[in-house]
ZAMARGU-4260 file (C-alpha; in steps of 0.2 Angstrom, whole numbers, plus 5000, padded with zeros to 4 digits):
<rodrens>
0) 4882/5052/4904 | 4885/5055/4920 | 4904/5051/4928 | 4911/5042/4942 | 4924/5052/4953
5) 4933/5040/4962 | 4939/5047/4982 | 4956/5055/4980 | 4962/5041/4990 | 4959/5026/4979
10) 4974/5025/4969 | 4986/5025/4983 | 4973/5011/4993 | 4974/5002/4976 | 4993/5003/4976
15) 4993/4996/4994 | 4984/4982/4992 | 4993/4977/4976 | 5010/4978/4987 | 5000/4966/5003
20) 4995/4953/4988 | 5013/4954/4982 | 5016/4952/5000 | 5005/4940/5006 | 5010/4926/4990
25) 5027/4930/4992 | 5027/4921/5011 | 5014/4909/5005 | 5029/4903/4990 | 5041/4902/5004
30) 5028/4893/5015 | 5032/4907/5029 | 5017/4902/5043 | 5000/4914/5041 | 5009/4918/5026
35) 4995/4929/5017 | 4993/4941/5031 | 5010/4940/5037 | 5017/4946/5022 | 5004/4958/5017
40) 5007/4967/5035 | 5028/4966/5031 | 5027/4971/5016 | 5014/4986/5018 | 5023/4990/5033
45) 5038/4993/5023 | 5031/5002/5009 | 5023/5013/5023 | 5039/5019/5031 | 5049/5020/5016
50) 5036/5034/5011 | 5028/5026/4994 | 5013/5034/4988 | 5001/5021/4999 | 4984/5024/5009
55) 4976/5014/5022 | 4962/5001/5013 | 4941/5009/5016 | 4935/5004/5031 | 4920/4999/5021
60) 4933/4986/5011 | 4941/4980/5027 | 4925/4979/5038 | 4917/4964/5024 | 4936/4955/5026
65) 4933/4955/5045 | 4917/4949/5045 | 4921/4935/5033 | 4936/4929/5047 | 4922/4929/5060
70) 4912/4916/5051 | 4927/4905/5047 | 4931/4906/5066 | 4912/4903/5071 | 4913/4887/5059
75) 4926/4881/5070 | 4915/4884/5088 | 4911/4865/5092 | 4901/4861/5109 | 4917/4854/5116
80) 4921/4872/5121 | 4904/4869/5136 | 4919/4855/5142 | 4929/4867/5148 | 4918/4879/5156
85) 4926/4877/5172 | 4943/4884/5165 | 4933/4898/5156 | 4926/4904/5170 | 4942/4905/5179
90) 4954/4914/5163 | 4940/4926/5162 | 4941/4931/5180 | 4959/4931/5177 | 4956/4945/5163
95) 4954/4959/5177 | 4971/4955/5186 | 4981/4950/5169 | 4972/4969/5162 | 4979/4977/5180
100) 4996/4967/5180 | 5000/4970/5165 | 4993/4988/5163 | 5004/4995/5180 | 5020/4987/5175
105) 5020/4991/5157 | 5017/5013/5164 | 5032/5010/5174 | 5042/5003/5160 | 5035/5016/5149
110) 5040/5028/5162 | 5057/5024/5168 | 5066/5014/5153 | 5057/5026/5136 | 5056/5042/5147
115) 5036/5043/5142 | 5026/5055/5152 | 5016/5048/5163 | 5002/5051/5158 | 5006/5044/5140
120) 5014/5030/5147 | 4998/5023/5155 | 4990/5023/5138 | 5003/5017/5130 | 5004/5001/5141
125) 4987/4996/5146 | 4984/4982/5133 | 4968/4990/5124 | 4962/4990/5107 | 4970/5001/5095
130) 4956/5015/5092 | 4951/5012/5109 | 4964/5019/5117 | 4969/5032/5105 | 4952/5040/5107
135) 4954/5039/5126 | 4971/5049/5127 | 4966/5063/5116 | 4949/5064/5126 | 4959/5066/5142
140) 4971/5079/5132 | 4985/5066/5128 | 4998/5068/5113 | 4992/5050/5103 | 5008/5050/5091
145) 5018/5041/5101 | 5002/5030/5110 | 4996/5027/5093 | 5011/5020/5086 | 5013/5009/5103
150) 4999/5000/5099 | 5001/4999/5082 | 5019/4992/5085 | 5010/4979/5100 | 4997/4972/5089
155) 5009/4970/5074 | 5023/4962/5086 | 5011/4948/5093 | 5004/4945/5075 | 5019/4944/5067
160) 5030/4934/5082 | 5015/4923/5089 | 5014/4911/5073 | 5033/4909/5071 | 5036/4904/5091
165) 5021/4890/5091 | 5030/4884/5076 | 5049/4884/5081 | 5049/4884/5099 | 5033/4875/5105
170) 5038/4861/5088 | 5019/4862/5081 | 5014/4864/5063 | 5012/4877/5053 | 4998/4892/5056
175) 4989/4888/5039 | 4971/4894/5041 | 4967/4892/5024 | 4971/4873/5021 | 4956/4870/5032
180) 4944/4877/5019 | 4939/4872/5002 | 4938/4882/4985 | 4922/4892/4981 | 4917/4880/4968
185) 4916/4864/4979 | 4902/4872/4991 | 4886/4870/4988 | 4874/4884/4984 | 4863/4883/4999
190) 4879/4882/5013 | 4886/4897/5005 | 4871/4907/5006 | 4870/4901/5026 | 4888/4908/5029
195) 4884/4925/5019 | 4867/4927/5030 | 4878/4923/5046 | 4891/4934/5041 | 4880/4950/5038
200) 4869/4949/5052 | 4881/4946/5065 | 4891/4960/5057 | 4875/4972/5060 | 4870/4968/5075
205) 4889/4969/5082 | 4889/4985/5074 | 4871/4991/5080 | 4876/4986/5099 | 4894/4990/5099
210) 4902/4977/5107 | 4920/4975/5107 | 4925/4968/5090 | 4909/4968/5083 | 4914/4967/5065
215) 4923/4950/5069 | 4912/4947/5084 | 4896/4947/5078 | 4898/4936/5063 | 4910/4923/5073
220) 4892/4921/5085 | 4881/4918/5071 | 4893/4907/5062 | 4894/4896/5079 | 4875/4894/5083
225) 4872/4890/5064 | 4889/4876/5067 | 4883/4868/5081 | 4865/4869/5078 | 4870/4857/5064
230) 4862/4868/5051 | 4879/4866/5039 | 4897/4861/5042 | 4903/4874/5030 | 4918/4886/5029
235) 4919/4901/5020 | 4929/4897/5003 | 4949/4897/5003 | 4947/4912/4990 | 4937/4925/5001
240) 4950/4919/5017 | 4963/4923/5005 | 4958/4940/5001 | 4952/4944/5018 | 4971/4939/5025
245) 4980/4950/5014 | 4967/4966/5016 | 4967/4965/5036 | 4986/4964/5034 | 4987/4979/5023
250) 4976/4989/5034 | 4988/4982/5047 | 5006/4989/5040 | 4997/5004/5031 | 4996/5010/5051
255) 5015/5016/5049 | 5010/5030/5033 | 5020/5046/5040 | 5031/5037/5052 | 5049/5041/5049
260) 5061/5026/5051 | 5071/5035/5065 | 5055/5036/5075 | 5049/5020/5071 | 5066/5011/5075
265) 5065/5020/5093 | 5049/5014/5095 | 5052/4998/5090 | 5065/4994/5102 | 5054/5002/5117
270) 5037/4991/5111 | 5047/4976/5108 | 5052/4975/5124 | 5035/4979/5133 | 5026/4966/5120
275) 5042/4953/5130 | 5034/4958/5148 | 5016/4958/5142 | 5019/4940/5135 | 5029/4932/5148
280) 5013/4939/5160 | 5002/4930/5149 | 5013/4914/5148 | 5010/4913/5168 | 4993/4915/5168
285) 4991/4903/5156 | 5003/4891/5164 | 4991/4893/5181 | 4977/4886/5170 | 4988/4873/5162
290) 4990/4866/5178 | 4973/4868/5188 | 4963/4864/5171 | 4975/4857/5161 | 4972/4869/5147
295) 4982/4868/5132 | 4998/4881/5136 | 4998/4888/5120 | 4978/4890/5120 | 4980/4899/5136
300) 4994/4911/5130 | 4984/4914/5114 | 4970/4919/5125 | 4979/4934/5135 | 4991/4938/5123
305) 4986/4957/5118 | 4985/4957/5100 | 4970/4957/5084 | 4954/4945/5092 | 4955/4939/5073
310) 4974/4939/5069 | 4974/4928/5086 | 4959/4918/5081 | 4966/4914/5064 | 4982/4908/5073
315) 4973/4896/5085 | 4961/4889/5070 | 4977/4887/5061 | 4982/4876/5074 | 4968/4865/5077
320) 4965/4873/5096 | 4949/4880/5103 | 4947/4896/5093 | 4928/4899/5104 | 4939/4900/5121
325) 4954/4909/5114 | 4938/4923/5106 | 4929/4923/5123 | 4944/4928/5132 | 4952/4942/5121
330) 4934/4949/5119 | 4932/4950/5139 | 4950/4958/5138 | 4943/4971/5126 | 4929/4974/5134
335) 4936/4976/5153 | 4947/4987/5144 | 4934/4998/5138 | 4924/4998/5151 | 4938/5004/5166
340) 4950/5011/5156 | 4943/5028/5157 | 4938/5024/5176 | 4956/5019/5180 | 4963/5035/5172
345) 4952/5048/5182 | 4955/5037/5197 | 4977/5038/5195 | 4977/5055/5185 | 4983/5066/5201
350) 4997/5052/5203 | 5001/5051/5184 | 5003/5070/5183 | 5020/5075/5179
</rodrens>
């Protein structure tokens, strides 16, 4: 009979899942808010740093989890959102001068407070996906430690702050994405079936086309037309939004394997204080659209604020805003991003030269 040789990597990606359940029900007891993804991401992140024997979840595990956050955000798409396509249209025109804004006063402070080099200093600060950008600097020659873990510190800053300011200082309820759902065994056959078909064709046409997100994306579209087509009201059961939390959030901390705590604590200190500037940009954009379209403030900072599209989405569906708006604008965030990025940087290189 033939064996199974499991990848040499399946233990420690065991091990680190096992540390973001701990993780994740550990919040939940303390009702911390997103507790499951939260305490997955601290908890992993920890482990990561502290050098336990941990590896970073299979894409192939993680892609599945994303998908199945992109149908609970579909199912929460309403036509509502078509009343407030005036205020759409404006935030993403906005997207382009938020991207610029942002992008040149984050390479200065890169540049003149954490002594970058410029040219890792423009990577670090333009508000870009993850991988996105990491492939972009080393295509252009650029050492992608230190604009790796910027990102990686950005995205985990906005996630882990973003749920605990709404709560605290802007006095709304608690980000609980998974009270809005129901167990597996109170939906019905046919309604779960729906979901899955969402979920996996909009995860492969995202993935055939490549649009930004796509994982997410994809199944979030699919999710919506079936929602407000009236073909079910479903959402994707409490158990698979469980899982799917505390997976994203290991793959989330699990970014930090290798990193030494003196570096990180540098770093920390350095993204901590461009995730302040980034933010307090976003706030004023938002606050233009409060005012002109009187957009919810928090739905507009949500919307520019650079972190996860699904992290972000969890947050707004947790507090009842309009998750299709806050999705639209962070994927024209991406996708200006990935579009000009490139451009920009040929364009500035003989000035970011050192």
């Amino acid at each position: 009979m033939r064996s199974i040789t499991l990848p040499s990597t399946f233990w420690p990606a065991a091990l680190c899942i096992a540390i973001a359940v701990v993780g994740g029900f550990a919040f939940n007891f303390f009702q911390f808010p997103l507790a499951f993804m939260l305490g997955a991401i601290a908890f992993t992140m920890t482990a990561a740093i502290a050098g336990a024997p941990i590896a970073r979840p299979n894409a192939r595990i993680v892609a599945p989890m994303r998908a199945s956050l992109g149908v609970l955000l579909g199912s929460a798409v309403t036509p509502e959102l078509l009343d407030r396509i005036g205020a759409l249209g404006a935030a993403a025109a906005f997207v382009p001068v938020f991207v610029v804004i942002s992008g040149a006063i984050g390479t200065v402070y890169y540049i003149k407070v954490a002594r970058f080099s410029k040219e890792e200093a423009f990577f670090c600060a333009v508000p870009g996906g993850l991988h996105v950008m990491t492939i972009y600097a080393e295509e252009c020659g650029v050492d992608i430690r230190r604009v790796a873990l910027a990102h990686a510190l950005r995205i985990t800053f906005v996630v882990l702050l973003m749920p605990f300011a709404v709560e605290y200082f802007l006095h709304v309820p608690t980000v609980n994405a998974t009270a809005l759902t129901a167990s597996i065994f109170s939906i019905a056959p046919k309604d779960l079936v729906l979901l899955f078909i969402a979920g996996f064709i909009g995860w492969y046409v995202g993935r055939k086309t490549g649009m930004p997100g796509g994982q997410m994306l994809g199944p979030l579209i699919a999710s919506a037309a079936l929602h407000i087509a009236g073909i079910t009201s479903a959402k994707p059961p409490v158990e698979i939004i469980v899982i799917s939390q505390i997976i994203i959030g290991a793959s989330i901390g699990s970014r930090y394997i290798g990193e030494t705590l003196e570096i990180v604590r540098t770093s920390v200190f350095y993204a901590f204080g461009h995730i302040s500037i980034t933010l307090t940009i976003a706030a004023m954009f938002a606050y233009v659209l409060h005012l002109v379209f009187d957009l919810p403030l928090i739905t507009g900072i949500l919307s520019f604020a650079p972190g996860g599209m699904s992290e972000l989405g969890l947050i707004a569906l947790g507090l009842g805003l309009d998750v299709g708006f806050v999705a639209t604008i962070q994927v024209s965030r991406l996708m200006t991003i990935a579009v000009f990025a490139p451009w920009a940087f040929r364009h500035v290189r003989s000035f970011l030269k050192d």
